[in-house]
N, C-alpha and C positions, 0 to 999 in steps of 0.2 A: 363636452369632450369631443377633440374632431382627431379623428385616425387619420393620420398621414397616409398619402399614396402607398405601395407597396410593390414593387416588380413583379410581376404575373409568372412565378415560376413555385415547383411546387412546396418549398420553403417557402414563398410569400405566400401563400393561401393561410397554411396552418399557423404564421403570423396574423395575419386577417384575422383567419377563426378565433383564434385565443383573444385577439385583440374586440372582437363583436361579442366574447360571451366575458370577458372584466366589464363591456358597458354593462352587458345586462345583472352582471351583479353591483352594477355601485362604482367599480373599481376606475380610479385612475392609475395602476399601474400594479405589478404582482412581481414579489422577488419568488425568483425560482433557481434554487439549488440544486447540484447535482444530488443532494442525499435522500435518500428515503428514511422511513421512518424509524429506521435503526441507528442511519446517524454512518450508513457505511461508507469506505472508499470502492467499493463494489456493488454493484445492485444490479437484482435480478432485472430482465428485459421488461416487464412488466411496471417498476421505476423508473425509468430510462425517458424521465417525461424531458429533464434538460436535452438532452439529444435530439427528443421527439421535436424540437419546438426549433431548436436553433442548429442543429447537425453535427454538433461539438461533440465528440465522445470520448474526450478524455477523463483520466480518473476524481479532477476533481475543477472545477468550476463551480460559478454562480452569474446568471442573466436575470437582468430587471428589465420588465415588458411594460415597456409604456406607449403614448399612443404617438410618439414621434421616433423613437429607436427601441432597437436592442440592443441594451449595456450588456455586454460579456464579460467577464473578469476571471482573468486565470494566471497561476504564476510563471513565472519564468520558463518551466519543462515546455510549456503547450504555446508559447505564443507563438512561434511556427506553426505549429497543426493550426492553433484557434484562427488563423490568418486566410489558412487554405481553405479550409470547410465552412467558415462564416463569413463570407467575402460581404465587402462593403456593394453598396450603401444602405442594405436591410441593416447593419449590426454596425454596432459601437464598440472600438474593444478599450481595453482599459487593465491593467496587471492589476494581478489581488491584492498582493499587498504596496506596491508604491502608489497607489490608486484606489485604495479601499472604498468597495462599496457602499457604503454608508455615507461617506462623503462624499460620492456622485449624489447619491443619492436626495441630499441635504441640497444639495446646491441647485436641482431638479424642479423637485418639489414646490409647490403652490398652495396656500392657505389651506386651501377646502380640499386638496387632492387626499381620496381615500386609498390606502395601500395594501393591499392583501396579499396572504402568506397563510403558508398552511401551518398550522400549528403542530402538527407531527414531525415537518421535516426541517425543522428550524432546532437548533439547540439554544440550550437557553443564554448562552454566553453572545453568539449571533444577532439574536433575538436584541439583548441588550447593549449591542454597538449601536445598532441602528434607530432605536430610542433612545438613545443618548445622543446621537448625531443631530435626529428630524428637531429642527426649531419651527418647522411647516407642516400640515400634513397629520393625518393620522393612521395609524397601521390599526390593520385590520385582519384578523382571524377570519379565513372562509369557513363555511360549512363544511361544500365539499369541491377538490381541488377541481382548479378549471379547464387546467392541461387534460384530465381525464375525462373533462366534457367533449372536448374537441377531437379527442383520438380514437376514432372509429374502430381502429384493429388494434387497440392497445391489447398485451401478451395476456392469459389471468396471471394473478398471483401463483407464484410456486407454492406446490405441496408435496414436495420431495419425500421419501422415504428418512426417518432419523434410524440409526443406530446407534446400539451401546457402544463405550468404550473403556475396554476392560483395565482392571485395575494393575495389569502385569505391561505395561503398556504407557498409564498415563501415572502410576507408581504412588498412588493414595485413590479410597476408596471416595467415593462422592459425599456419604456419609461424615467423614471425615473434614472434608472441607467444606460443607455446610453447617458443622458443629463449629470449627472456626471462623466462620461468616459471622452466625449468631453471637457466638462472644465479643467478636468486636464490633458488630451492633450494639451490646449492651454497655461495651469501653467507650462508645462515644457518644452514651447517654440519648440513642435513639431507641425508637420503636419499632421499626422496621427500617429498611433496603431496599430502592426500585433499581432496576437492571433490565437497561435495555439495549447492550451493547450484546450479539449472538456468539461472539468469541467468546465473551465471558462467560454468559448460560452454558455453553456447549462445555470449557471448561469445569467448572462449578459441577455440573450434573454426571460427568463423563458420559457424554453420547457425541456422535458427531452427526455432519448432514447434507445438504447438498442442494439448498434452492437457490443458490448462487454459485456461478460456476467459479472456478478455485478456492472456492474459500468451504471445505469441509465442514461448515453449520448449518443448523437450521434457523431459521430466522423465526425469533420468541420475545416476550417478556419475561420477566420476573419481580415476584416482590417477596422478600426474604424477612423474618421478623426473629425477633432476639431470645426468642425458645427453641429456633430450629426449624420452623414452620415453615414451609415454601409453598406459594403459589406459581405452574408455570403455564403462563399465556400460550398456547400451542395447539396450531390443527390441529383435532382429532385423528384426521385424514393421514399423518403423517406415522402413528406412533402405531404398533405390532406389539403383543405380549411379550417378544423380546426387548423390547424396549420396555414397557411398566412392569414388568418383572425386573428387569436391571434397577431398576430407583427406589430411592428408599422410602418407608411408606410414612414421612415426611413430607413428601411432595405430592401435593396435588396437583391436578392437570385441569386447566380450566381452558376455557372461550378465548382468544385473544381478544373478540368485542368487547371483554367484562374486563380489559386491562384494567380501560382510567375508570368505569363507574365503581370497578373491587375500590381503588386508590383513593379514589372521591371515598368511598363508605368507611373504609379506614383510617385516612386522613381526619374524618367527624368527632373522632373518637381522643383525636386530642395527641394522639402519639408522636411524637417527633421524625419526622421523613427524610431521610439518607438516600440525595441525587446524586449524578453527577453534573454540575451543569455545562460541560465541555460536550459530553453526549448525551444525555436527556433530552430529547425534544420539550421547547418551551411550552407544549401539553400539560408537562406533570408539570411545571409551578400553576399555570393557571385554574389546574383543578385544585392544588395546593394553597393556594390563593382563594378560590370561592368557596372552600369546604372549610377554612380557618385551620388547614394542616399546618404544624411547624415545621418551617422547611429548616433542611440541613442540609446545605449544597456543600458537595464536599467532592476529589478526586473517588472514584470506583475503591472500595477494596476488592474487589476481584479483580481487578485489572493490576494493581499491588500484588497480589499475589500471585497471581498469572504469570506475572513476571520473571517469577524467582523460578526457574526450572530446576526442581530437586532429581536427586540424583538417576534417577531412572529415565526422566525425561532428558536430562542432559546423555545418558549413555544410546538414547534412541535417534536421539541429533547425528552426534557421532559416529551412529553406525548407516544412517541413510545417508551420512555424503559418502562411506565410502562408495555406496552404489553408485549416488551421484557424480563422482568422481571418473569412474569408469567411464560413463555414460559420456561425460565431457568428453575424455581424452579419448574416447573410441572418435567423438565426433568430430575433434578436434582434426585426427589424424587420417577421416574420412577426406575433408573439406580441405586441406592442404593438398589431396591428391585429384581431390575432384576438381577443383574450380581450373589448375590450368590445363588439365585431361582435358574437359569436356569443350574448354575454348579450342583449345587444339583440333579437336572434331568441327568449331564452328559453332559450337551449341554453347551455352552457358548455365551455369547451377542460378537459380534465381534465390531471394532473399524467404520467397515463399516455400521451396522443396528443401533450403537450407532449417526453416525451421521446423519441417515435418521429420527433417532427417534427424534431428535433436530428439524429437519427442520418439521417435521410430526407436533412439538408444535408452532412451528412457526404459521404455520398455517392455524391454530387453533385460532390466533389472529386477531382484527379487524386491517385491513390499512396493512398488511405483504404484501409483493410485491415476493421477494428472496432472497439468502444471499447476504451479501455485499461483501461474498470472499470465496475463497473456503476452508471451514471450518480446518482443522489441528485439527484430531479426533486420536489419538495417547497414545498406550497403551505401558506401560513399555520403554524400549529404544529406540522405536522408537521415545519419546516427545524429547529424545535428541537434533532431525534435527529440529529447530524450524518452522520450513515453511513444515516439514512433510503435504502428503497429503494422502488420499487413492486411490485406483482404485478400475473399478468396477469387482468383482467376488473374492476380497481381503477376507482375512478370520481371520483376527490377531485376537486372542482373547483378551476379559479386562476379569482378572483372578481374582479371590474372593482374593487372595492373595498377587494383585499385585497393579499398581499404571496407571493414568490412566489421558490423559492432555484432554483438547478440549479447540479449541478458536477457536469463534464462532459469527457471526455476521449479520446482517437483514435489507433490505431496506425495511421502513414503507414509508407510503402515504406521511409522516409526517418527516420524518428524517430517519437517521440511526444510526447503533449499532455496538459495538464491545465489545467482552469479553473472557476470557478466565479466567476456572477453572481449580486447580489442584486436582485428588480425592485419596483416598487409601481407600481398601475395607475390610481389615485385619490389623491384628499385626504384620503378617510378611512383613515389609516392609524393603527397599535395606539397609543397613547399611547407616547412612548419611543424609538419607532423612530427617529422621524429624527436624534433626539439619539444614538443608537447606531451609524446606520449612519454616522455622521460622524463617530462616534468610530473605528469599523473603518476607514474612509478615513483616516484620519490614523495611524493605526497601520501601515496597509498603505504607507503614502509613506514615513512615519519609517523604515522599514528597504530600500524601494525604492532610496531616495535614500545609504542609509547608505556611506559610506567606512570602511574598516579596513587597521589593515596585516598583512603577511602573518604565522603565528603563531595568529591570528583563528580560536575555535570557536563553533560552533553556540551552544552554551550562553552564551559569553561575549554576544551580543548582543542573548537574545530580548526581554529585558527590555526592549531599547530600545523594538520593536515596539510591545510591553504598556504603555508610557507612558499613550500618551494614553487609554487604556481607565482602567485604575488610577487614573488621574489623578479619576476619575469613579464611581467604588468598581465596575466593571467587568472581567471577565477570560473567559478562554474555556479551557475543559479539554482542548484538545488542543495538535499541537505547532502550532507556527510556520512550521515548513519541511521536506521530506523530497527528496532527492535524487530525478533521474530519467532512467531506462534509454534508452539509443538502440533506438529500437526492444526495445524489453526489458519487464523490470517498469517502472511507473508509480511504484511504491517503491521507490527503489533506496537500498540502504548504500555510502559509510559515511557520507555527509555528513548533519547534520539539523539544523535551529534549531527548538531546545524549552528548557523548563527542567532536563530531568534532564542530567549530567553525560556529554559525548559528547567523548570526544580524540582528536578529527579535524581537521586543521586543515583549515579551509575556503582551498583554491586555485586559480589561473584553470584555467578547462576542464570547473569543474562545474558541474552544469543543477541547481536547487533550484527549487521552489514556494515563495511567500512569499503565507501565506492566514490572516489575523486572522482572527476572528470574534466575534459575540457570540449570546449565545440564551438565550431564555427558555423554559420548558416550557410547552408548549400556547399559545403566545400567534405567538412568531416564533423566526426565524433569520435569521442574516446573517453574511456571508462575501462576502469579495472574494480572489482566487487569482490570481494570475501566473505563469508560469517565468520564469526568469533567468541566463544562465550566468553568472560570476566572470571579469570578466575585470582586468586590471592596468592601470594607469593609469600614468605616463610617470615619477610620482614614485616608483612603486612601491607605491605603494597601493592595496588592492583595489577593486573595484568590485561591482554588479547592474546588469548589460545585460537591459533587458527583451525577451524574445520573445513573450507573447503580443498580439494584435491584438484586439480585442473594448471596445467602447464601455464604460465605466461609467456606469450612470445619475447622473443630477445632481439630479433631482429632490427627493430625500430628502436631500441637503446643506443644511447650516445655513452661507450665506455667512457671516453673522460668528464661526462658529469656526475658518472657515479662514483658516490666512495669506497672504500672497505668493506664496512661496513653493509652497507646497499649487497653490494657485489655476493657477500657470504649469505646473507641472510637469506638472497635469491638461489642460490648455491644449495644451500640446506634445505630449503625448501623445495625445489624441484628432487633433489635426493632423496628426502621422505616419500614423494609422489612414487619415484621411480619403486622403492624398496616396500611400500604399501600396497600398490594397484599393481606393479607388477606380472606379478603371479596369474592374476586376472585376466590379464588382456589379451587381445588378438593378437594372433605374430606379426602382422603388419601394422599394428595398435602401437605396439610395442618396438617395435623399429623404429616408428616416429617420435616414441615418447623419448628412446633413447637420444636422439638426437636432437630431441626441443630441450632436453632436461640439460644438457651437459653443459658443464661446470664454464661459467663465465673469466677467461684468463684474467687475471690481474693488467694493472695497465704497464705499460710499456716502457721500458728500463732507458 
């Protein structure tokens, strides 16, 4: 094995490094995913080994270190950012999926080349593209991961504080939903249930937690068996008598070390083992595999049920946007005054005080806890990167003449939020735009407004969405719609409207995001976001009940591409704002919202 040269900067060292400690393990080459051993779109700093290694920090990639490149692989959102922060000629970039790693990978590869991967942070579905691809080569489980040999100041692990989460709140007792665990363990003719997704635990158990920042979990295992039993994987460090006085004394508290050897010991005994293997780290089959456990790879039922927000949780959704709603239009009607104010002075609102001023309304609200993510506050070309983010001491200005993205979201007491507006502060906006953002407007209705019957997936209706875009030789590279957590992740499975193939049926009680967009590199971005739970309609056909509150600008509409239709729907919609948050709002909140809200004329006779 001979390491290629390497640019002498301090991203080529810790390439070196990694790359001198794969010789000394064996390795010709190590895939390294953004996930940690949970399998999350989030991880704590201490995870953070893909960033460590290649500078990428976006929410979801995958790099293969070998002794001639680094393959990157990311989708559509990030290939802008993956561009900036992993410049050539250290890195290879490649999109996830028109460029599937596995088949770099296959086409790479050399007889005798040994391949390592850590077996935690791999799922088992991953796991098996890439041995199904390699016709060379053999993949290799390390001991222990190599990026953490090389990283001198890597963070520790989090050991957050957990807390209970009351039953008047998450509206079933814990007790209760680990009785129905168990029986449908016993419905599908297994023994036990491994669980190691912490949105799930966190639900399942009602506690929440905090060793990743927006995402209210603790980071746990679990393995559940068909009497009720729980075992839960979890620092000691973390848990208070408030906490083991909240659980039911069903659940024991064990070691996280004693996950896989508890699962090895149980697995011996013959009982049949309920994964999942889209988030299972490829761990649990291969202890599955050497202990003769019978696997039963199968979708989460806690993430099935997760899903289904019964009525308490759905009333707690509802009532944190209205805070959330406020929060918006207070900011909404801050930033329409501020940005050409402060040019006026000479000085400019930057993209960084525009997002602190968000969180500042936040608040400012009853039950706000933090954001649900980190916010994507993006002025002119930068809305392009859709996962843009800022840093601190950043200084991008939003210009009186320019255009201006923010998607932005909030963990209440009560639920959580997602949203994203597009704004323009002038006439002089990018050639395009207005023509686009009327196109995201009408794409964002055409499935607001959408009816389906029950049966109805994700994939079957994104295309409706994508009409009026397509329609325009237009389209946007991410999904459509992504479920989301009651007070939980902001990502939440199973439900999602995208183009790749998802067999979920979409049913009442789920919360999704419906957020079009379009973008151009370097020039703009635009996006319009909502939530909506599913609810049933009298004929039995589904619905989108809107929950979020927050004005869309009207500015940038092109009256005569919209219909009647469009026109009223947006009409009613800012009228509910006006006649809900109203009462609320600041006098000069409220001056603005009058005047963003009101009623779009018919077109012209």
């Amino acid at each position: 094995m001979r390491m290629l040269d390497v640019p002498e900067t301090e991203r080529g060292r810790i390439v070196a490094a990694l790359r001198a400690e794969l010789q000394a393990q064996g390795l010709d080459a190590f895939i390294l995913p953004r996930y940690d051993a949970y399998q999350a779109e989030y991880v704590a700093p201490h995870d953070e080994r893909l960033a460590y290694v290649t500078g990428f920090t976006g929410s979801a990639g995958l790099a293969i270190v070998t002794m001639e490149t680094v393959a990157l692989f990311v989708d559509g959102r990030y290939v802008v950012q993956a561009a900036n922060q992993c410049p050539d000629p250290l890195f290879t970039h490649r999109h996830l999926f028109d460029d599937p790693p596995e088949f770099w990978l296959a086409e790479q590869a050399q007889p005798d080349w040994r391949i390592g991967f850590d077996a935690m942070h791999i799922p088992s579905v991953l796991y098996d593209r890439f041995a199904r691809a390699l016709a060379r080569g053999e993949l290799v489980a390390v001991r222990g991961n190599p990026v953490d040999a090389v990283w001198p100041d890597q963070p520790p692990a989090p050991l957050n504080r957990i807390e209970p989460f009351p039953a008047q709140l998450s509206g079933r007792t814990a007790r209760d939903k680990i009785d129905d665990l168990a029986a449908n363990i016993r419905a599908k003719g297994a023994g036990l249930s491994v669980e190691t997704q912490p949105d799930n635990i966190a639900w399942l158990l009602n506690v929440r937690g905090s060793d990743v920042a927006f995402n209210p979990v603790p980071q746990s295992f679990l393995i559940a068996d068909g009497t009720g039993q729980v075992q839960w994987f979890v620092a000691s460090q973390k848990l208070d008598l408030n906490v083991t006085d909240h659980l039911p004394d069903t659940v024991q508290v064990v070691a996280p070390e004693a996950f896989l050897p508890t699962l090895e010991a149980h697995a011996k005994e013959g009982q049949g083992v309920l994964f999942d293997p889209d988030f299972s780290p490829i761990a649990v089959r291969i202890v599955l595999e050497r202990s003769g456990g019978r696997q039963m790879p199968s979708p989460s039922l806690v993430t099935s049920a997760k899903a289904h927000k019964n009525p308490v949780e759905i009333e707690g959704m509802r009532a944190c946007h209205i805070e959330d709603g406020i929060a918006w239009t207070e900011f909404c009607a801050w930033l329409a005054d501020e940005v050409p104010r402060q040019a006026a002075v000479g000085s400019n609102i930057t993209e960084r005080e525009a997002e602190q001023a968000m969180l500042n309304f936040r608040h400012g609200q009853p039950g706000f806890l933090e954001n649900s993510f980190n916010p994507i506050s993006a002025a002119g070309g930068n809305a392009s990167m859709c996962h843009y983010a800022t840093k601190e001491g950043d200084s991008v200005p939003i210009l009186p003449d320019g255009t201006y993205l923010l998607d932005s979201g909030g963990q209440y007491e009560t639920g959580t939020t997602d949203s994203t507006r597009s704004f323009a502060f002038g006439q002089n906006r990018p050639d395009g735009y207005d023509r686009a953002y009327t196109a995201v407007f009408k794409a964002f209705h055409s499935i607001a407004t959408l009816r389906f019957p029950p049966g109805t997936q994700g994939h079957h209706v994104d295309a409706i969405c994508r009409r009026p875009l397509w329609d325009l030789g237009l389209d946007y590279d991410h999904g459509t719609g992504h479920g989301v957590g009651h007070r939980l992740s902001v990502h939440e499975h199973p439900q999602r409207i995208g183009k790749p193939y998802n067999p979920v049926d979409l049913v009442a009680g789920m919360i999704l995001s419906i957020e079009p967009g379009y973008y151009e590199a370097g020039r703009f971005g635009i996006r319009i976001e909502n939530l909506f739970e599913i609810v049933r309609s009298q004929d039995g056909f589904l619905e989108f009940s809107n929950l979020t509150l927050c004005p869309i600008q009207t500015d940038m509409l092109l009256p005569e591409h919209l219909t009647d239709a469009e026109r009223d729907w947006l009409n009613s919609y800012h009228a509910d704002i006006l006649e809900r948050l109203g009462p609320r709002l600041s006098p000069s909140a409220l001056v603005w919202a009058r005047k963003a809200c009101a009623p779009l004329p018919g077109p012209a006779v």
